[in-house]
C-alpha positions as CSV (number, residue, x, y, z in Angstrom):
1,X,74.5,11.3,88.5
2,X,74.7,12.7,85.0
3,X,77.4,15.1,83.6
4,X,76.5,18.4,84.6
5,X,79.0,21.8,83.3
6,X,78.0,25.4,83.6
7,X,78.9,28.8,84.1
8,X,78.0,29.9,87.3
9,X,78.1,33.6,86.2
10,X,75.1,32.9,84.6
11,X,73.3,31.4,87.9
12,X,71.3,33.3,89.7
13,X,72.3,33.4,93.5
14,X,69.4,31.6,96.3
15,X,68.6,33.4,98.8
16,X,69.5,32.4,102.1
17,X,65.7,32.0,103.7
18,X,65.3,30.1,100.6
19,X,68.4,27.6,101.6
20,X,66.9,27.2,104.4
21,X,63.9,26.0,103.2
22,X,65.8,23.3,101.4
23,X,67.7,22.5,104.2
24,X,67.6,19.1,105.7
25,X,65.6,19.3,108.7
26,X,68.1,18.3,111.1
27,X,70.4,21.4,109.6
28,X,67.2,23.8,109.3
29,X,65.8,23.3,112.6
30,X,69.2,24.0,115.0
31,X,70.5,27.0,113.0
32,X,69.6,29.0,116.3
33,X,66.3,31.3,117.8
34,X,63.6,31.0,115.0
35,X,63.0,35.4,115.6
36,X,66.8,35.9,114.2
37,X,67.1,33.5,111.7
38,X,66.0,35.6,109.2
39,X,68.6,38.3,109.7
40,X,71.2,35.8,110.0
41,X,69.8,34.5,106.7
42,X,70.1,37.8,104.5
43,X,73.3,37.8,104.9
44,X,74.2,34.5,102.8
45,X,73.7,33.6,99.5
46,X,74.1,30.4,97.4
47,X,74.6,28.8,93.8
48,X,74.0,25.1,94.1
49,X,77.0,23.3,92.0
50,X,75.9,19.5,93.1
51,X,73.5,18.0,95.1
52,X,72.5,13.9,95.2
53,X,69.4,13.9,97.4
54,X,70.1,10.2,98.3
55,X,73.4,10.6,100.7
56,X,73.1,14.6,100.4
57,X,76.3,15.2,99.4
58,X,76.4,18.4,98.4
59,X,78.9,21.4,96.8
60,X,78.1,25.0,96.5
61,X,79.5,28.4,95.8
62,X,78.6,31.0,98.7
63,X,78.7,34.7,99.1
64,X,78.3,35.2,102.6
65,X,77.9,39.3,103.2
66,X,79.9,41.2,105.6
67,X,78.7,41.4,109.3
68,X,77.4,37.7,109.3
69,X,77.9,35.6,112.6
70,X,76.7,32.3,113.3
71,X,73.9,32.4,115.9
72,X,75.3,29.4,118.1
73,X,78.3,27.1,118.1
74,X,77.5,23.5,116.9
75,X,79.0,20.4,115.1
76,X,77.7,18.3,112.1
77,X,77.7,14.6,111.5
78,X,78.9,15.3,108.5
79,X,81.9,16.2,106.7
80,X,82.3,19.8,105.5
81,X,84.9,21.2,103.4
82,X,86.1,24.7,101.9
83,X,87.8,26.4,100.0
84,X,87.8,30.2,100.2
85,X,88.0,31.9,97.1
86,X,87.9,36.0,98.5
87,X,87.8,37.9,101.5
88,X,88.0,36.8,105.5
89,X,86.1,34.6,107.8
90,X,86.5,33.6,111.7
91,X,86.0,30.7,112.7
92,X,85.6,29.3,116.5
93,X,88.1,26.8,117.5
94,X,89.8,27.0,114.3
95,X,91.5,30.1,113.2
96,X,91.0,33.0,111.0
97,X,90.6,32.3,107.1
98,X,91.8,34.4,104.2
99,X,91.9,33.5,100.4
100,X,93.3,30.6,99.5
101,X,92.5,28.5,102.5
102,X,91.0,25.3,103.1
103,X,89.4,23.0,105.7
104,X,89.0,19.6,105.8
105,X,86.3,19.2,109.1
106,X,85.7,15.7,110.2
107,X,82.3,15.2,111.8
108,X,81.7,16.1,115.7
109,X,84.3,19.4,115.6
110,X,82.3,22.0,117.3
111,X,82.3,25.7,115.6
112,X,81.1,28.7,114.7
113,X,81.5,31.0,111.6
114,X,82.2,35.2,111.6
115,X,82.8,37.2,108.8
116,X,83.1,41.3,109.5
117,X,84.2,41.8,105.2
118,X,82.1,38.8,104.1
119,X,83.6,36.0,101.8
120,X,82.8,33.8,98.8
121,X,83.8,30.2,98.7
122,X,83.2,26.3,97.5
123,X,81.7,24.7,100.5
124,X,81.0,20.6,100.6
125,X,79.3,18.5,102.8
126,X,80.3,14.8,102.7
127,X,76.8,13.3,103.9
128,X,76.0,9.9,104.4
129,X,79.9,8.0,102.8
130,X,81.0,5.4,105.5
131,X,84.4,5.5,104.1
132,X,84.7,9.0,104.5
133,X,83.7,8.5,108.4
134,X,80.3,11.0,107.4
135,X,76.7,10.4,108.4
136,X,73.9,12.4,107.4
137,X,74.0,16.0,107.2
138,X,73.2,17.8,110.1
139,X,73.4,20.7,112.6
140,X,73.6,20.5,116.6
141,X,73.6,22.7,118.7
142,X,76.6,23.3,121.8
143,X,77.8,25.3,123.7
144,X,80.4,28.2,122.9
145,X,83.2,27.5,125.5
146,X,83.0,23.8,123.3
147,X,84.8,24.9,120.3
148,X,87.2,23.5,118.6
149,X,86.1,20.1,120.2
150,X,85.0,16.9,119.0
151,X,81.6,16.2,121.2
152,X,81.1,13.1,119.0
153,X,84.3,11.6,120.4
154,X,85.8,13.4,123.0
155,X,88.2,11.3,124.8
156,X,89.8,9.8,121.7
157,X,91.2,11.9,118.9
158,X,92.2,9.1,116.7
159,X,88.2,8.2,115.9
160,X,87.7,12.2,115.6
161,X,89.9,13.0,112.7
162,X,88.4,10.4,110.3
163,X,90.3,8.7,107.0
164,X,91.6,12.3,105.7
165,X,92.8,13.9,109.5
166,X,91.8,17.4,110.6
167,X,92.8,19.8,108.6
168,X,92.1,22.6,110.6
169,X,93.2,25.5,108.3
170,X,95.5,24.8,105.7
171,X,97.1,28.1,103.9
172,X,97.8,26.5,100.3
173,X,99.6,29.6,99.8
174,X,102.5,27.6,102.4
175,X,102.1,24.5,100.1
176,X,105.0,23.8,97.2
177,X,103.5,22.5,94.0
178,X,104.1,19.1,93.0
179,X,105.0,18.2,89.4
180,X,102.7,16.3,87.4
181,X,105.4,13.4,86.9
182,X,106.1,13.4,90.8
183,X,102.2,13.5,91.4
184,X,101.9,10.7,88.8
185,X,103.9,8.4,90.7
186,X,101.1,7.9,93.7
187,X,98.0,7.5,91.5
188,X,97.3,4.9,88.6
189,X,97.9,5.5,84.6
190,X,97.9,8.5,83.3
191,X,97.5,8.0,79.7
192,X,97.6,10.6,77.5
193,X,97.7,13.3,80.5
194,X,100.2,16.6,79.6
195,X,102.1,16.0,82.8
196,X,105.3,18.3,82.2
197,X,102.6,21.0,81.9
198,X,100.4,20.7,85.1
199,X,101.1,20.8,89.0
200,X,99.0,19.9,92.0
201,X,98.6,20.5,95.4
202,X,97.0,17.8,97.9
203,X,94.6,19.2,100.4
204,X,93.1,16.2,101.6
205,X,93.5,12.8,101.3
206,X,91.5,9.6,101.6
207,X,94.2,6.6,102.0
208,X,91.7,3.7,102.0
209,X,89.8,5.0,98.7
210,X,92.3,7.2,96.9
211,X,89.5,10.0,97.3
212,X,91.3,13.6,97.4
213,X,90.5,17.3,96.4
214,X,93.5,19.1,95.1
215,X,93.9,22.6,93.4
216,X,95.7,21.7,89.9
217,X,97.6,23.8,88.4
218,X,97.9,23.7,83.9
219,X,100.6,25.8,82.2
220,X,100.2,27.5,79.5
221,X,100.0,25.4,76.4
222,X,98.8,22.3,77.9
223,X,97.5,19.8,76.4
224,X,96.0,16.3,76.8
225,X,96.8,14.1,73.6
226,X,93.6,12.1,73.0
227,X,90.1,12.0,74.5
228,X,89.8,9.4,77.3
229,X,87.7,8.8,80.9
230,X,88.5,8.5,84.6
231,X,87.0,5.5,86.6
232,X,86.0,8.1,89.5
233,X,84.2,10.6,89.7
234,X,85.6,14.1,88.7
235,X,84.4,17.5,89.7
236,X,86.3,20.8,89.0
237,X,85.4,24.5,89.7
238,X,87.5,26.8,87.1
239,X,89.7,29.2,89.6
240,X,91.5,31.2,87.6
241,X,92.2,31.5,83.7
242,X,90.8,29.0,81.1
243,X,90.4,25.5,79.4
244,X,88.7,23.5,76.8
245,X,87.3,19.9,76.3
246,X,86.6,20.0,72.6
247,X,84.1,23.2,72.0
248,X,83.0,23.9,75.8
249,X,84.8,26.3,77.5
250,X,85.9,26.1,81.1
251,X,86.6,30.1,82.0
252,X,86.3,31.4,85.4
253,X,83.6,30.2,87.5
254,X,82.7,27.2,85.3
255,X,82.1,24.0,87.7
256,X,81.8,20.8,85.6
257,X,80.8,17.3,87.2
258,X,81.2,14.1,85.4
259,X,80.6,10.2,86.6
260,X,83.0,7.4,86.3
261,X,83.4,6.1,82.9
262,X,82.4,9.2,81.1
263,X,84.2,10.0,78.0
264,X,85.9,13.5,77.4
265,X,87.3,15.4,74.4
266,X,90.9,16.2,75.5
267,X,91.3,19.1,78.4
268,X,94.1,21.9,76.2
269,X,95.2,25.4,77.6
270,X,96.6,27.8,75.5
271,X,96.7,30.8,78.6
272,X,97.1,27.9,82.1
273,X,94.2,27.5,84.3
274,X,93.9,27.0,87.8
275,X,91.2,24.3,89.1
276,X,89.9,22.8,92.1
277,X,89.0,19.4,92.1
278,X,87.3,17.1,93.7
279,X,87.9,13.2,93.1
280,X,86.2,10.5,94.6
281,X,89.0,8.0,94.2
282,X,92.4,7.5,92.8
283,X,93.2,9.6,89.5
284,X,93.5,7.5,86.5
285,X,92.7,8.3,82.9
286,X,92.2,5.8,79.7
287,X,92.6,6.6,76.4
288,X,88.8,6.4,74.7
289,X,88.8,3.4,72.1
């Protein structure tokens, strides 16, 4: 896929009957009773970041408005991920969510999603990676009193958690930062990379592939020291503050996606920035020649 940055401020937000038109039709047709879909469907909102129409991997930022609930409890054989950037969400079988927290859902977890406030998040699904442990994306339908369960493999929890584990709810807030030197140590060179200026955490973690989504931290002032590329994939969604790769600004809200290989200006500061970031192996960078 090509190199894609933009500022999703200036993205309209889809509809939800219109995401459900693009859904795939294994996801579209289980959502629940056709008569209530539509009311569900009001309530959500969406801003497509990525989406590769040949394994359906997919990443988007959602609004999701106050008094939405999930018409039934079901699983997906895919993975799905988020991140919750404001307000609360419920969800069955795994907790309550607030700000700052993340899920890691294997396929097969049954579950069902509430929000009284309403919410806005980055929310992934995996589709069809075998090393991952994630099929095609999907919806299916189960029972309530099955939540929190894996009805794809129910009798052996090993198989159910995939390469990265469950991580049910994980409140980053709980998580200490690791220094960019310390970080350094567990992926490949890092050249040029300002690593006394930036800090990660590690919410999940592939440890066949090296494939991980972090939130990094930059202080102010940081600075790369020469233009270079990573040999996986990188995306990033701007949290909080601000960056630059040469003249493009990465404020708030800006989501940039670039393929393996691709040549960058170097990423500077001057206020700190917080990302989230999605990488599809381990982090290495290479100083352009």
């Amino acid at each position: 896929m090509n190199r894609t940055f933009v500022d999703t401020s200036d993205m309209p937000w889809t509809d939800g009957l219109d995401v459900v038109r693009g859904m795939a039709q294994a996801f579209r047709e289980n959502i629940g009773p056709d008569h209530l879909v539509e009311g569900l469907m009001a309530h959500y909102h969406q801003k497509t970041l990525m989406h590769d129409p040949e394994t359906k991997r997919r990443l988007d930022l959602i609004k999701v408005d106050g008094g939405f609930r999930d018409l039934t409890n079901s699983y997906h054989d895919s993975v799905e991920e988020c991140f919750v950037i404001s307000g609360f969400l419920s969800l069955d079988g795994e907790g309550e969510f607030e700000p700052d927290d993340y899920f890691w859902r294997p396929p097969g977890f049954v579950h069902a999603a509430g929000s009284e406030s309403g919410f806005v998040a980055i929310l992934g699904f995996e589709g069809e990676d075998e090393a991952e442990g994630s099929r095609a994306t999907s919806r299916n339908i189960r029972p309530d009193s099955e939540a929190g369960t894996n009805f794809l493999h129910p009798e052996d929890l090993e198989a159910a958690v995939g390469p990265r584990g469950w991580v049910r709810r994980l409140q980053t807030g709980h998580l200490a930062w690791l220094p960019g030197p310390a970080y350094a140590r567990t992926q490949l060179a890092l050249d040029g990379m300002d690593l006394d200026r930036l800090q990660v955490k590690v919410l999940s973690y592939n440890p066949w592939t090296g494939g991980q989504t972090l939130l990094v931290r930059l202080s102010p002032d940081y600075a790369q020291s020469a233009a270079g590329s990573h040999s996986c994939r990188w995306q990033h969604y701007v949290l909080d503050g601000e960056a630059r790769l040469g003249d493009e600004i990465h404020a708030t809200g800006c989501y940039l996606r670039r393929p393996p290989g691709s040549v960058e200006a170097p990423m500077v500061s001057e206020t700190g920035a917080l990302l989230y970031v999605k990488l599809d192996g381990w982090l290495d960078r290479r100083r352009a020649e």
